[in-house]
C-alpha positions as YAML, in Angstrom:
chain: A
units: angstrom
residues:
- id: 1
  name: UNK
  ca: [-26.27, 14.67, -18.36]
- id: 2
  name: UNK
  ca: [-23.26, 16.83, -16.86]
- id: 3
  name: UNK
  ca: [-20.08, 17.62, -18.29]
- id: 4
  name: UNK
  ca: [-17.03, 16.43, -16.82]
- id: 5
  name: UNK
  ca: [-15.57, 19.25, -16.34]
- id: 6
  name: UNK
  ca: [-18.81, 20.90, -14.13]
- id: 7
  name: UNK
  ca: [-17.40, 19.46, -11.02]
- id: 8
  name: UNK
  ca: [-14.79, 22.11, -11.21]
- id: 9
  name: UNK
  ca: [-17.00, 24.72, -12.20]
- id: 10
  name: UNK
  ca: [-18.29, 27.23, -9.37]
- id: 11
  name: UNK
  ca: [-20.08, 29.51, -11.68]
- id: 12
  name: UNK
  ca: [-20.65, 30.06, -14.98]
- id: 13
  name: UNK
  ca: [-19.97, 33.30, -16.10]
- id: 14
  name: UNK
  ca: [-21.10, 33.81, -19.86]
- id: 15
  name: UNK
  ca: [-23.91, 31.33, -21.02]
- id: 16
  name: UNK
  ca: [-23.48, 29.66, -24.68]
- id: 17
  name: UNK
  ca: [-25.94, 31.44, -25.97]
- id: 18
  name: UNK
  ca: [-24.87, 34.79, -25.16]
- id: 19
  name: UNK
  ca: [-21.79, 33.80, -26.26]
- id: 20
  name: UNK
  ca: [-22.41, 32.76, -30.00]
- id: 21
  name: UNK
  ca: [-24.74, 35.68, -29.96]
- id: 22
  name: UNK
  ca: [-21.37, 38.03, -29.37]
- id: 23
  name: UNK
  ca: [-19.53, 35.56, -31.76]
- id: 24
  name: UNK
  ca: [-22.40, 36.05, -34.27]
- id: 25
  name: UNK
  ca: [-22.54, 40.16, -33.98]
- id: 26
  name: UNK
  ca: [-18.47, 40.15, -34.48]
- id: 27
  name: UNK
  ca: [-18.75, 38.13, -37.77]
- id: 28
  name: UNK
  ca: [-20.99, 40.86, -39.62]
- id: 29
  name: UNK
  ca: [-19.24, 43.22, -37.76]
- id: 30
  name: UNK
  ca: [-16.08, 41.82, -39.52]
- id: 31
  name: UNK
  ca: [-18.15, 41.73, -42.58]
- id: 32
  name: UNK
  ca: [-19.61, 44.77, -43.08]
- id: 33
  name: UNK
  ca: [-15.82, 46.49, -42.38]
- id: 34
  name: UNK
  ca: [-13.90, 44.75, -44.93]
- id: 35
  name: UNK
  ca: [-16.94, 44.63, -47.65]
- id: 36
  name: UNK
  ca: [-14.18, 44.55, -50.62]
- id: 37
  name: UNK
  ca: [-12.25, 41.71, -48.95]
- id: 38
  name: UNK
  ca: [-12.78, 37.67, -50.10]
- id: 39
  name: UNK
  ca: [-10.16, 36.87, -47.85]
- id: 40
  name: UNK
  ca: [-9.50, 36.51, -44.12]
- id: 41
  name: UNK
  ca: [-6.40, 35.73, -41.84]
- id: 42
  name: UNK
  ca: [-6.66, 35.02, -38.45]
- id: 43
  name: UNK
  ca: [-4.26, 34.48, -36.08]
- id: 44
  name: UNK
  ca: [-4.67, 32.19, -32.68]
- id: 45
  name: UNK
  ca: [-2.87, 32.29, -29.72]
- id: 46
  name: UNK
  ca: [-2.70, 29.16, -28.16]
- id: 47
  name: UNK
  ca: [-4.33, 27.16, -26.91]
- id: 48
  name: UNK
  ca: [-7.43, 29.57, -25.35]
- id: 49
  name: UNK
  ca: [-8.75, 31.31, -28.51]
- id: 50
  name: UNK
  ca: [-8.81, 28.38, -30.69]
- id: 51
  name: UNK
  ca: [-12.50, 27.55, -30.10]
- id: 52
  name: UNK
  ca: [-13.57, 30.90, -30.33]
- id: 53
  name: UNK
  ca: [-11.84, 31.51, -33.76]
- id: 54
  name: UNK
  ca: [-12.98, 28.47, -35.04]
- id: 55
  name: UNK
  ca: [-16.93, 29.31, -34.24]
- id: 56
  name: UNK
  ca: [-16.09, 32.79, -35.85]
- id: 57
  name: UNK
  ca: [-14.29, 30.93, -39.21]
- id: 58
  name: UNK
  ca: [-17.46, 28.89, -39.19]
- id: 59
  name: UNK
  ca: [-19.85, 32.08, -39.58]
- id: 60
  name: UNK
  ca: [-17.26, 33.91, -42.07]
- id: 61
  name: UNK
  ca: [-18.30, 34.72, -45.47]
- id: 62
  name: UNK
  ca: [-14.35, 35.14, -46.73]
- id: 63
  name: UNK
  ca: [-12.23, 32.96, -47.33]
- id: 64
  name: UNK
  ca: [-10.10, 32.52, -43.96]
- id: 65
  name: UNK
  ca: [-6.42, 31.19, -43.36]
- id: 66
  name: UNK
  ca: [-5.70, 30.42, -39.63]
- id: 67
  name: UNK
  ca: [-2.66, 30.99, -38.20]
- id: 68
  name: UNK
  ca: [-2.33, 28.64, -34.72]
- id: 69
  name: UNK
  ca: [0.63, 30.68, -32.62]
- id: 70
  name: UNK
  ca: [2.48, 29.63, -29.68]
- id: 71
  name: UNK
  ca: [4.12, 32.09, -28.13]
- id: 72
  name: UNK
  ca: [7.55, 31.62, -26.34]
- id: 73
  name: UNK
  ca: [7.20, 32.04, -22.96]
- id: 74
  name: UNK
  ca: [4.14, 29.18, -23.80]
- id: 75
  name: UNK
  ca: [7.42, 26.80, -25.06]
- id: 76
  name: UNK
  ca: [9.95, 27.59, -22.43]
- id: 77
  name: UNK
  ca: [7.41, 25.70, -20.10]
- id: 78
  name: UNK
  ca: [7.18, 22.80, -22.49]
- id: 79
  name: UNK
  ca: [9.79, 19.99, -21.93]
- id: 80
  name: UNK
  ca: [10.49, 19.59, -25.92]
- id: 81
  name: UNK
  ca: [9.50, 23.30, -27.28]
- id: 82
  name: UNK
  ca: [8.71, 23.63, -30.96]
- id: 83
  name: UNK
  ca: [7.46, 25.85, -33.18]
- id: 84
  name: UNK
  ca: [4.10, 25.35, -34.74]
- id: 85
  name: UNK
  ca: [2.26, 27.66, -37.24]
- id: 86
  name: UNK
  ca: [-0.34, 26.53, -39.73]
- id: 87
  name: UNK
  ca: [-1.33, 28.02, -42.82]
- id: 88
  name: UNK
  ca: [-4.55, 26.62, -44.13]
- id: 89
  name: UNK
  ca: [-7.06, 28.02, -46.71]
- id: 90
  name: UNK
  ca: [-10.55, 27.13, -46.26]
...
């Protein structure tokens, strides 16, 4: 079954695999640097890094907040520019 986006794909430059892998090595690497923490903020950069920091909260052992940042040159573009931050335990 293909994707709907493949069409506009020429190559594929980092299988998934490889990529949780990487996703999977930063999440102890996180871990075994902040041994005395419980919890975690991270801050996103919209709208690329959400899906990466999402598969990294999902592998966390801390508590994480997430912090979803646009940044203004992102809202000057928009026709109705807002603000939006989210704080949110999990």
């Amino acid at each position: 079954m293909s994707l709907p986006y493949e069409k506009y794909l020429q190559e594929i430059l980092i299988d998934s695999e490889t990529l949780q892998a990487r996703i999977r090595e930063l999440g102890r690497q996180i871990s075994d640097e902040y041994t005395d923490e419980q919890d975690l903020l991270l801050i996103c950069v919209l709208k690329g890094g959400v899906m990466f920091l999402t598969d990294l909260m999902r592998i966390s052992r801390f508590r994480t907040a997430l912090i979803l940042w646009r940044s203004p040159a992102m809202a000057a573009a928009l026709v109705s520019p807002r603000a939006e931050s989210e704080l949110t335990w999990t």
